[in-house]
N, C-alpha and C positions, 0 to 999 in steps of 0.2 A: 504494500500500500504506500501510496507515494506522502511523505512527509507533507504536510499541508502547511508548518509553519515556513518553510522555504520559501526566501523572498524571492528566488530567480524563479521557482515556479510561478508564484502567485503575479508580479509585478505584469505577466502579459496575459491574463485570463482577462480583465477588461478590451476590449478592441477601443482604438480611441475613438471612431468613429460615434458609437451611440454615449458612452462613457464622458465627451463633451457634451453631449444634449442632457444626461441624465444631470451631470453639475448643472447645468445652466438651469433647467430646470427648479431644481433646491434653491440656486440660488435667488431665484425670482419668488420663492417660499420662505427668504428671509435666515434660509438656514447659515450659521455660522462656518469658517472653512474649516474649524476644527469637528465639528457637526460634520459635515461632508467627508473629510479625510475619513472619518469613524465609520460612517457607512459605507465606503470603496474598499474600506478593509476588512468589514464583514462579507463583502459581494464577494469579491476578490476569494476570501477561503472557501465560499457556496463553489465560486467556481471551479476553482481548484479538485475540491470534493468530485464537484458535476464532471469533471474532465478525466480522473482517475477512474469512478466507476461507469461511466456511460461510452468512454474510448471514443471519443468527439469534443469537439472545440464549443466552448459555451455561449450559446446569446440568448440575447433576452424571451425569442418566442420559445425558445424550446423548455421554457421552465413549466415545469408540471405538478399539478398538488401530488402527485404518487411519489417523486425527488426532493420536494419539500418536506414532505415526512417522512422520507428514509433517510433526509440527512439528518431533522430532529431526534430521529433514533439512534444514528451514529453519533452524532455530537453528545449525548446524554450517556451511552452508554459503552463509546469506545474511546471517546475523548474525555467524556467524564469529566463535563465544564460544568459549573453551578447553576442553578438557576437563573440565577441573575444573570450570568452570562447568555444564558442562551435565550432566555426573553430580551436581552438585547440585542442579538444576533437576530431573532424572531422580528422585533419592531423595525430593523433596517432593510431585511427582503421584503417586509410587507410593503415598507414606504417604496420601493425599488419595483414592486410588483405592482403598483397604484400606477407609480409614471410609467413601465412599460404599458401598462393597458391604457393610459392615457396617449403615449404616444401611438400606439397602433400596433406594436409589437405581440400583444396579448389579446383575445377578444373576450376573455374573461381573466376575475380575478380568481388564483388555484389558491388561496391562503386558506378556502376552508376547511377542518379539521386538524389544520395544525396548529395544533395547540400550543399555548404559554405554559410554563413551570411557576406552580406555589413558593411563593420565596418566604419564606421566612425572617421576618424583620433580625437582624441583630442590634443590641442597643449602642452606639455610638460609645466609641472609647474615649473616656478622657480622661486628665489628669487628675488624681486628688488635689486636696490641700496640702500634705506636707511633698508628695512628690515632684508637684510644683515647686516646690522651696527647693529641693536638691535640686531641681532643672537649673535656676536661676542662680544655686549657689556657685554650683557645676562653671556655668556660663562667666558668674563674677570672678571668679579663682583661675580662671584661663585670662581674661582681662590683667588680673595685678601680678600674676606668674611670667606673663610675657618678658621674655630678656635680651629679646631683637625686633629691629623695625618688623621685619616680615612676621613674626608672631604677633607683635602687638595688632601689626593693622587686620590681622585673620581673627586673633580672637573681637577686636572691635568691631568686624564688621560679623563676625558670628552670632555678638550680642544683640546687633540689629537685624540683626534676617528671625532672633527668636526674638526677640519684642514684638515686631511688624505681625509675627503670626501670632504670637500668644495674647497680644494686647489688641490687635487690632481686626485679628481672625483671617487674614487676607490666604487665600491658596500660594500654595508654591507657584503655580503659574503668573499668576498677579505678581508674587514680589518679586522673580525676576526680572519680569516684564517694566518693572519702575523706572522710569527716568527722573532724572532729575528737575528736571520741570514738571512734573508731578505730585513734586512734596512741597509744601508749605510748611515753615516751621520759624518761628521764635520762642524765646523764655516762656510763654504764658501761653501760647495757642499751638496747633499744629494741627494739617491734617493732607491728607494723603488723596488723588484722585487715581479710582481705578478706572484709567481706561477703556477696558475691554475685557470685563469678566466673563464666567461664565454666561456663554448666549449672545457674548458680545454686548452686555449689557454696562452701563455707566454708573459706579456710584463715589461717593467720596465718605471719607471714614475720620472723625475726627483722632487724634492721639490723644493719652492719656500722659503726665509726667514723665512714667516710666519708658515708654514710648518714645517719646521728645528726647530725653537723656540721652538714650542709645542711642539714636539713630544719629541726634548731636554730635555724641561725641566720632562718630564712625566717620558723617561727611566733615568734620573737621581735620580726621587724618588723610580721609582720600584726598581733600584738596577741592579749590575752586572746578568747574568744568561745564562746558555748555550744555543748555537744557533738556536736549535728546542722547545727554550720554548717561549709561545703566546708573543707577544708584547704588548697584552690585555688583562688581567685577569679577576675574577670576585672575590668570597670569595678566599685567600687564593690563588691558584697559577692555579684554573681551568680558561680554556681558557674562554672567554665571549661570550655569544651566541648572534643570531641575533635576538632573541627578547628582549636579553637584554639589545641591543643596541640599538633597536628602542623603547623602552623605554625611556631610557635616553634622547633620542634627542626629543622624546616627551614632556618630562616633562623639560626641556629647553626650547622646543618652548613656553608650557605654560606660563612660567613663561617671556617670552619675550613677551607674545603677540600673536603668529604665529602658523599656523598651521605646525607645521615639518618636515620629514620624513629624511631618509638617502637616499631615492631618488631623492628627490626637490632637495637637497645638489648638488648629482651628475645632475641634469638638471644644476642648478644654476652654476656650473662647466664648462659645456659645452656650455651655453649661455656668459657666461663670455669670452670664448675662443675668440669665432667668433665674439663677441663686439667688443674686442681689436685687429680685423683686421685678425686674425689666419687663415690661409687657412682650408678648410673641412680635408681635409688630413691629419692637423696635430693634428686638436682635435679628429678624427678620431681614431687617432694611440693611442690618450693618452687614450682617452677615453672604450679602446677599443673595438671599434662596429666591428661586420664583414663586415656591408655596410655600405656605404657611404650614401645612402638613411637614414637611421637611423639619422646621425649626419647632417643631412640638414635641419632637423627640426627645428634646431636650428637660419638657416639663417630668419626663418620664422617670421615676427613679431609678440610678444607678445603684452597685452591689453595695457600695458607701454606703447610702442612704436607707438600704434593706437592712442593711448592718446595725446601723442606726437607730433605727427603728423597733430592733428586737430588743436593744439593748436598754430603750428604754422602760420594761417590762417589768425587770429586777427590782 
């Protein structure tokens, strides 16, 4: 069976001929280009599949509900992807199956009978209260240990890539994405605009103190620079990527103890909010979820709080 993760397979299962129509398409649907790339990389593996067991080149008329559900069978049970994954793999042939019947390709839609997977909510991970405090002691003790420029300016700007998330909730892809004309910051205000979040969507996020500090003290070591250069670098003046940032926060959590991620951060973010009383709406807004559903998870008690709970029994 032919390896389906292989990019040199996969990268010529689209023909660019309809594979242009189908973007153009999306994108007259408002869909984001990361939105797009996401679903030419679900097509892209259906095709791949399609092209291994059918011994034919894939296009769009010859997709069939009987192909559709024997790849839901294979992806579940010989790929053994989650749910989730594969109701998202599911929601991007549907959209893909809507515009070939839209373009003419299809004269019906085959999506019926195949079915989505039950997921299973899991509760958002966040930080405790004191794990937090080792996060942050973690982060300050790499600040006053520093004993070369090049350590100092890595743990300064490691303290502001974890304030930016933990105070401000921002995804990894947002705080790379920062330029420097993006942050507004003096002694008493500050606040950051996200460009281009999730959905491509606009919001701005005010800092808190601790926020301000950091991220203060970091663009004071980078230096002056024009408005479209990263507020995060890596070697030299290239932007920092998001593995290189999940990195970092990895080998921090290490060294604190804690499993990491710049996701927890952002939960720990949102749980923080609705702790200290915050309506949904406004962690909502900071956070920015499109539903409100999303950021209710957060009202939901964690194992802390079950913990909590029994103890006060005694």
């Amino acid at each position: 069976m032919t390896d389906l993760a292989t990019v040199s397979q996969t990268r010529v299962i689209i023909s660019a001929g309809w594979q242009a129509d189908f973007r153009s398409w999306l994108e007259q649907r408002g869909k984001s280009s990361k939105t797009i790339a996401a679903y030419n990389s679900d097509i892209n593996r259906f095709g791949a599949w399609f092209c291994d067991i059918n011994r034919e080149p894939f296009t769009p008329e010859l997709i069939t509900g009987i192909d559709l559900r024997a790849y839901r069978e294979y992806a579940l049970s010989v790929e053994k992807i989650s749910a989730a994954t594969w109701n998202r793999r599911r929601a991007s042939l549907a959209v893909f199956c809507q515009w070939a019947q839209h373009a003419g390709h299809l004269t019906y839609n085959p999506f019926q009978g195949v079915e989505s997977m039950e997921e299973v909510e899991l509760e958002p991970r966040w930080l405790s209260r004191p794990e937090q405090g080792r996060m942050m002691r973690q982060v300050e003790r790499l600040v006053n240990g520093a004993t070369t420029e090049h350590w100092r300016r890595q743990a300064a700007r490691d303290q502001a890539m974890i304030a930016l998330m933990r105070y401000c909730g921002l995804r990894v892809g947002e705080l790379v994405a920062l330029d420097l004309g993006d942050v507004i910051l003096s002694e008493r205000a500050g606040r950051i605009v996200v460009r281009r979040g999730k959905g491509d969507k606009r919001r701005v996020i005010p800092m808190n103190s601790e926020a301000r500090r950091a991220l203060g003290y970091w663009l004071a070591l980078r230096g002056i620079g024009q408005s479209g250069e990263p507020v995060f670098s890596g070697k030299g003046t290239a932007r920092l990527t998001t593995r290189s940032v999940e990195r970092r926060v990895a080998e921090i959590g290490r060294l604190a103890g804690l499993e990491l991620t710049p996701h927890r951060m952002r939960h720990t973010f949102c749980k923080s909010l609705i702790d200290a009383g915050e309506p949904v709406t406004v962690a909502q807004r900071l956070a920015g979820h499109a539903r409100s559903e999303t950021t209710k998870r957060y009202i939901l008690p964690g194992w802390d709080d079950l913990t909590a709970a029994v103890e006060k029994l005694i």
